[in-house]
ZAMI-222732 format. One line per 10 residues: number of its first residue (from 1); for each residue y, x, z of C-alpha. Coordinates in steps of 0.001 Angstrom, whole numbers, plus 524288, in hexadecimal, padded with zeros to 5 digits. Layout:
BEGIN
NUM) Y,X,Z | ...;
***
This chain:
BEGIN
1) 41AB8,B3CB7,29B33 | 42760,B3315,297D2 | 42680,B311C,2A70A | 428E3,B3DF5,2AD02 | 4369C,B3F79,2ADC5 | 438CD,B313E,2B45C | 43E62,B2F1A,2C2BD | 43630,B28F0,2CC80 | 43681,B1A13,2CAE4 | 43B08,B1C58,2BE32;
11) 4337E,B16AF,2B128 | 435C7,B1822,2A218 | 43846,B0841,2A249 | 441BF,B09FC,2ABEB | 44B61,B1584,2A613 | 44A51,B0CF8,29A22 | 44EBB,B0200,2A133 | 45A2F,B0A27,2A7D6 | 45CB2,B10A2,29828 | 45D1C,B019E,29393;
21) 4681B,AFCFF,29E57 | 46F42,B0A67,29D23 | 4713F,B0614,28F76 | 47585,AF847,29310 | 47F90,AFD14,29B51 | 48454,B0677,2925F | 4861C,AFB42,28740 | 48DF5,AF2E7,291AE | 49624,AFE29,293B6 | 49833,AFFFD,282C9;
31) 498D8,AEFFE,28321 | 4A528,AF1ED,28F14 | 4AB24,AFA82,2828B | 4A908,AF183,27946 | 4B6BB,AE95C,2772D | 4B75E,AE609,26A3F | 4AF10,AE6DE,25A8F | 4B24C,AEEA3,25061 | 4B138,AE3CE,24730 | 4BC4A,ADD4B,250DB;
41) 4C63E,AE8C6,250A7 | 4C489,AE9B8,24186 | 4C9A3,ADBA9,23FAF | 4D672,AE118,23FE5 | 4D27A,AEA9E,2354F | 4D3C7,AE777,226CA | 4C9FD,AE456,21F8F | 4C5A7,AEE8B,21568 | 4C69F,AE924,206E6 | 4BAD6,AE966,1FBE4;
51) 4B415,AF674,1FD3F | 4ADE4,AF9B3,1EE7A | 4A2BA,B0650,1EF01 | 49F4E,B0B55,1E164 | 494A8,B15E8,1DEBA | 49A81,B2169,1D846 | 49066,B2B2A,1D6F7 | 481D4,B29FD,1D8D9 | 47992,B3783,1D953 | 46C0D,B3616,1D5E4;
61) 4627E,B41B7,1D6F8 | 459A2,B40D5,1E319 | 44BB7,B3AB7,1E016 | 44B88,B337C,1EB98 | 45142,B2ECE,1F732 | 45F34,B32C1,1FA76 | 45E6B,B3398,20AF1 | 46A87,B3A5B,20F25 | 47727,B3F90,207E8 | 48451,B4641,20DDC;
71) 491D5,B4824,208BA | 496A1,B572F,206D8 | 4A5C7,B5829,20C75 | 4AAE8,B5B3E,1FF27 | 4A77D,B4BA6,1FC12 | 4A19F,B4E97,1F03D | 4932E,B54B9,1F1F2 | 4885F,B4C46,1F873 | 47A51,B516D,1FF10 | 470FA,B47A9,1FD2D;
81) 46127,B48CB,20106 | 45602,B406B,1FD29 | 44745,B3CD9,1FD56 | 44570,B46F2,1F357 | 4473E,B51F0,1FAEF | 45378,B55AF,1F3F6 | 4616E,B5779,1F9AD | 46C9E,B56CE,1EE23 | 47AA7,B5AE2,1EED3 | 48238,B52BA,1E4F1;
91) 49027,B5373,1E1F5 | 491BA,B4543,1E3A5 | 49EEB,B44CA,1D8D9 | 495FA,B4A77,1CDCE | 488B4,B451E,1D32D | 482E0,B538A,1CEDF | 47A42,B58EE,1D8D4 | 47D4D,B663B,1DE14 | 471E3,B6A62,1E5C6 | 46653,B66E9,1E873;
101) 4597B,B69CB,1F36E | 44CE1,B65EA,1F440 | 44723,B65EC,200AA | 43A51,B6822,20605 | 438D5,B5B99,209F4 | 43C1F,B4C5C,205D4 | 4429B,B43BF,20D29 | 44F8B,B4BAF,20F28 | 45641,B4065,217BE | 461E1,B487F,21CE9;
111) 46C5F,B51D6,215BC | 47AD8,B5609,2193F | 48474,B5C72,21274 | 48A52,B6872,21913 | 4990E,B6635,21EAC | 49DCC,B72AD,215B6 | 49623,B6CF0,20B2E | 48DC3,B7964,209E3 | 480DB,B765C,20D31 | 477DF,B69B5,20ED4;
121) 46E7A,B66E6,219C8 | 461AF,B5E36,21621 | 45508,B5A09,21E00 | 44A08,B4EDE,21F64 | 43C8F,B4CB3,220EE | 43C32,B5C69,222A8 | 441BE,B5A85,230D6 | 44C32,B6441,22C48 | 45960,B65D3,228F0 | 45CD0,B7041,21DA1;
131) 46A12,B75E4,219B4 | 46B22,B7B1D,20CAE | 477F4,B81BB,20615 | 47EFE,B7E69,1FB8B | 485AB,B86E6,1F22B | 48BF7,B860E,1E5E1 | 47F0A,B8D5C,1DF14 | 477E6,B81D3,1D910 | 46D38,B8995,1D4EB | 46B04,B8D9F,1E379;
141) 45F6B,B8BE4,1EAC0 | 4640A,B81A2,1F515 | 455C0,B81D1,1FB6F | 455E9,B90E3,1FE65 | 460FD,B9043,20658 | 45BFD,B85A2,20E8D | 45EC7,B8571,21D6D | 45619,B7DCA,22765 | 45E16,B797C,23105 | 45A09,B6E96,2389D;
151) 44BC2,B6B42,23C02 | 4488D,B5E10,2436D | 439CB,B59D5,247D8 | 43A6E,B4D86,23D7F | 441D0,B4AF2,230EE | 4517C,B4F1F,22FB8 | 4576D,B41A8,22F46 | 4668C,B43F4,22DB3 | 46ED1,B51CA,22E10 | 47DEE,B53C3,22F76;
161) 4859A,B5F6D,23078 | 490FB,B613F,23A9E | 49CB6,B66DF,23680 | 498BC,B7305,23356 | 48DEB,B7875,22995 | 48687,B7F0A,23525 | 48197,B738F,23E1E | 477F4,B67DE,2383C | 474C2,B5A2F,24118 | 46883,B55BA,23CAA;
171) 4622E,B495C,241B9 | 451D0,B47B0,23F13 | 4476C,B3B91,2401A | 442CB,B45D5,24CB1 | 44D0E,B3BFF,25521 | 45607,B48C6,25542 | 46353,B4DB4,2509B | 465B9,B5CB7,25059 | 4715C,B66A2,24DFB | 46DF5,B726E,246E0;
181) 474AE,B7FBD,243C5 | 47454,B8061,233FB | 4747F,B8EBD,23535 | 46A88,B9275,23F08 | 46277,B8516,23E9B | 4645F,B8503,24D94 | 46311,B77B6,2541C | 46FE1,B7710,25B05 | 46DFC,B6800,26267 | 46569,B5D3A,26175;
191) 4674E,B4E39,26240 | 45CD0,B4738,26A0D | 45D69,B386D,26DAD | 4589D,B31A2,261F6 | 44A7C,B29F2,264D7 | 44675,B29D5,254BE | 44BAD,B3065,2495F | 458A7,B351E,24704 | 45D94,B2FD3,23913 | 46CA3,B336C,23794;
201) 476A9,B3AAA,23E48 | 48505,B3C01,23C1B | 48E99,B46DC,2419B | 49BC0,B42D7,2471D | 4A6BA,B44D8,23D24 | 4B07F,B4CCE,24486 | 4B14F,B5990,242E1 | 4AEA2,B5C2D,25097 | 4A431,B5344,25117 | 498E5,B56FA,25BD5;
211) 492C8,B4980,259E2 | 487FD,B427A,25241 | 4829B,B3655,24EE5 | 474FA,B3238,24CCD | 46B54,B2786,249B3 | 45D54,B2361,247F3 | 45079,B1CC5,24939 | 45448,B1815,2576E | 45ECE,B10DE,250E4 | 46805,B193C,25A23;
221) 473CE,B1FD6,254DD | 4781C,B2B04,25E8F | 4850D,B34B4,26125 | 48075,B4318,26448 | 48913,B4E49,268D3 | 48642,B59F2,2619B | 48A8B,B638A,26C0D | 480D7,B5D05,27783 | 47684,B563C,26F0C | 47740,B4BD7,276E0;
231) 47A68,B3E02,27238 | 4854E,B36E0,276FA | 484AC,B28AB,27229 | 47A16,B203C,26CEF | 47C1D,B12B9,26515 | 46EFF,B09D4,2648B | 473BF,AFDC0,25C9C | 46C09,AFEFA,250F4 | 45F2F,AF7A8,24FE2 | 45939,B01D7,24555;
241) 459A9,B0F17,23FA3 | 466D7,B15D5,23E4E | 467BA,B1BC4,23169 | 474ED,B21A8,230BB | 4824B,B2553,23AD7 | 48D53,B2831,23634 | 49983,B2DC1,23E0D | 4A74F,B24D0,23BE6 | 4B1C4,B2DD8,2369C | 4B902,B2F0F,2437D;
251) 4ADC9,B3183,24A4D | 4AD01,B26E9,25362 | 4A264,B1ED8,24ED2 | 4961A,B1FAA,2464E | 48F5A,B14D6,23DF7 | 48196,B12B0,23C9D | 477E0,B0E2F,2336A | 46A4A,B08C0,2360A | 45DD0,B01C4,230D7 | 46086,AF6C4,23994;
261) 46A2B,AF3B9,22D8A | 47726,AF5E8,2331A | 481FD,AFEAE,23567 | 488E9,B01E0,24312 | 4943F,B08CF,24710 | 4959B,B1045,254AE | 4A16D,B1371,25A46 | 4A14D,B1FA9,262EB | 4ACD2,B1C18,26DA9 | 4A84E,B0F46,27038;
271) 49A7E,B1448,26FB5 | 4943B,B07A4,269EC | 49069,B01A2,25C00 | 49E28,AFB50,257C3 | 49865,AF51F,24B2C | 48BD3,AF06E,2417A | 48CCA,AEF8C,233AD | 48250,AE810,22E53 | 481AF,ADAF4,22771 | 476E7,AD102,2271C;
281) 472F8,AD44C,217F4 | 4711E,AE280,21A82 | 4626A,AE32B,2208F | 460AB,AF095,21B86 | 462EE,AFDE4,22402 | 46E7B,B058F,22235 | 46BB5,B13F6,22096 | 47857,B1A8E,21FCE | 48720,B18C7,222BE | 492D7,B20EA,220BF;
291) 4A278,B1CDE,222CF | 4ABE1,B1D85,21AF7 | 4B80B,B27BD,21D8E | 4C057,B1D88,22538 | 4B25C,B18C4,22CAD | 4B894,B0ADD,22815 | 4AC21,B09C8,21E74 | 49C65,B0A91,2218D | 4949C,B0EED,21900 | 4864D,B0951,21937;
301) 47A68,B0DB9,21104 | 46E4B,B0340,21385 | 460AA,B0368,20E30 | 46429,AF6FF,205D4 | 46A6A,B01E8,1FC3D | 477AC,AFEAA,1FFA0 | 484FD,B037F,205E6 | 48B49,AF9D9,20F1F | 49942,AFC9D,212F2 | 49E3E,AF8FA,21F20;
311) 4AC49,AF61B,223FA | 4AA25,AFE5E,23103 | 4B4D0,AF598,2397D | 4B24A,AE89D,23336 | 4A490,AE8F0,2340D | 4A269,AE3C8,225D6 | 49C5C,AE84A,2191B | 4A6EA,AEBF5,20EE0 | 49D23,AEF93,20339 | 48F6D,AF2AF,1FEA0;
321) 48C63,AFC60,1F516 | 4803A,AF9C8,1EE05 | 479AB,B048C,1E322 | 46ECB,B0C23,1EB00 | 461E8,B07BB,1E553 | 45C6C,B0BB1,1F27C | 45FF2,B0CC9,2019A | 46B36,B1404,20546 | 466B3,B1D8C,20CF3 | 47296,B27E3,20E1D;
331) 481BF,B261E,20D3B | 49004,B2EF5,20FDB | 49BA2,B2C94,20E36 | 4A1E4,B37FB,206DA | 4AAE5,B41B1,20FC2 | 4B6F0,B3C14,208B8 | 4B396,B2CE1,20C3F | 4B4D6,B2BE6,1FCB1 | 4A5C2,B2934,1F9B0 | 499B6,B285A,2002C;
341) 48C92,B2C04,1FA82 | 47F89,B253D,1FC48 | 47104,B2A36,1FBD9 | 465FB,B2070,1F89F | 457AC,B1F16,1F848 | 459C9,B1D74,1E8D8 | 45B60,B2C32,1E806 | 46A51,B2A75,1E47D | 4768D,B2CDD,1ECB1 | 483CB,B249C,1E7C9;
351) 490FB,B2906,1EB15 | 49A7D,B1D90,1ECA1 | 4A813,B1A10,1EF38 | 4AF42,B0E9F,1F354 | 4BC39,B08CF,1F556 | 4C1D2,AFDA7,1FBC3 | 4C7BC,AF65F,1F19C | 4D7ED,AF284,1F533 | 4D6FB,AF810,20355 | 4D053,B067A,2046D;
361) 4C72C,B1061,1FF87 | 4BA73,B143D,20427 | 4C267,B2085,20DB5 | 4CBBB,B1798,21524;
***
């Protein structure tokens, strides 16, 4: 029974009453902290000139849905995994495609390239998470070497190495996140706290990092500590699904993107939402974001097929790249800040670049 653990004149309408003024009090405490907008402090900022995105390359080979893709560290080669069952390696400067796996099942919604660029991990509607070796040997059977890693109780959603080759975060559509030793298969921590699925994750970018941020179906995006499991802060501010979290360079902040058609920036310190990015005309979800190297740029993918570009101080949208014949459904920057690459539901990936005509380019 949900009743068995309460205190004597104690009912399930009255802890949620006491959850629902704890809450209150804590966002009168945030609100005590809250001095100033970003938008207010950027005024003093200058204003970024004409930013101009071109697609250079566009690999074409999967026979379906592109759902995920990652960046290898040598900014060149590209994982990408689709509807097909297939996950391709592609040198993204010659658009040839250097490996490729078919796995045992379709819908392979979440791959990662390996930090020493070695080995790829893959999973889906097969609840797992697989790591498979790469070697120079193209006439190498990827498949035999396979490794099962991870294994959640519903479908792999999103994976992500740490810094090393031998530990995997994977997040799953079980309402979980997990760490896993790549060697043993060992489940080293779990993440609980979501109430729905799990649909992204993103590690903290310094090399020290013991931190992790997640989002999904309960539109809540959450900061884990590795080391505990435990979760130690919670933003609520979107009114959908969140799609996609991504980490600001320094650290100190993450961006979000969601169904409910807009973008949002946390920042960590003053533990609150500093920012939305979301105009009347776009109506349409936004199912991936990435920052430039700076962090002065957002990058947006949206189900309308295009890529929104956000001046992250100003608040404002610098440029829209249209081309997809589909939604966006996956997009990274490259390592470099030179390029980013983005995956599609009309089985193509395009790698662009930009500049900012007179003022910067795309890594300032």
């Amino acid at each position: 029974m949900a009743t068995e653990g309460l205190q004597e004149n104690e009912t399930l309408a009255s802890l949620k009453n006491e959850s629902e003024s704890l809450k209150n009090k804590l966002e009168e405490e945030r609100a005590k902290l809250h001095d100033v907008e970003l938008h207010q402090v950027a005024d003093r900022v200058e204003a970024l000139g004409q930013f101009v995105m071109k697609t250079r390359r566009t690999l074409k080979g999967h026979g379906n849905k592109v759902l995920c893709m990652d960046w290898c560290k040598d900014k060149r080669r590209i994982v990408s995994s689709s509807q097909d069952g297939k996950v391709i390696v592609w040198d993204a400067f010659t658009t040839n495609k250097e490996h490729a796996v078919t796995m045992p099942c379709t819908w392979v919604m979440a791959c990662a390239y390996a930090p020493s660029g070695c080995a790829v991990a893959c999973g889906g509607l097969d609840n797992k998470c697989s790591v498979y070796p790469l070697t120079f040997d193209k006439n190498e059977n990827m498949a035999a070497k396979k490794k099962s890693v991870a294994m959640h109780t519903n479908y792999l959603s999103a994976c992500s190495f740490t810094n090393s080759d031998m530990q995997i975060l994977t997040a799953s559509g079980d309402g979980t996140c997990a760490l896993w030793d790549v060697e043993s298969g060992q489940l080293l921590q779990s993440f609980h706290g979501h109430a729905a699925d799990v649909l992204c994750l993103d590690l903290a970018p310094s090399e020290t990092g013991n931190t992790f941020v997640s989002g999904g179906c309960d539109k809540k995006a959450m900061v884990w500590d590795m080391r505990s499991g435990q979760c130690i802060q919670s933003f609520e501010t979107h009114e959908s699904d969140i799609n996609s979290v991504r980490y600001y360079p320094s650290g100190d902040a993450f961006a979000s993107g969601s169904d409910d058609a807009s973008c949002r920036l946390y920042d960590l310190r003053a533990d609150r939402e500093v920012a939305i990015y979301s105009k009347e005309s776009i109506i349409f979800g936004a199912s991936s974001v990435d920052f430039s190297l700076s962090g002065r740029l957002l990058f947006a993918g949206y189900n309308d097929y295009t890529i929104n570009v956000w001046d992250v101080l100003k608040g404002t949208r610098v440029s829209i790249l249209f081309g997809h014949e589909n939604r966006v459904s996956t997009l990274r920057v490259s390592p470099d800040g030179t390029a980013f690459c983005s995956g599609s539901w009309d089985h193509t990936l395009r790698v662009s670049a930009g500049v900012l005509v007179s003022v910067h380019i795309l890594k300032t």
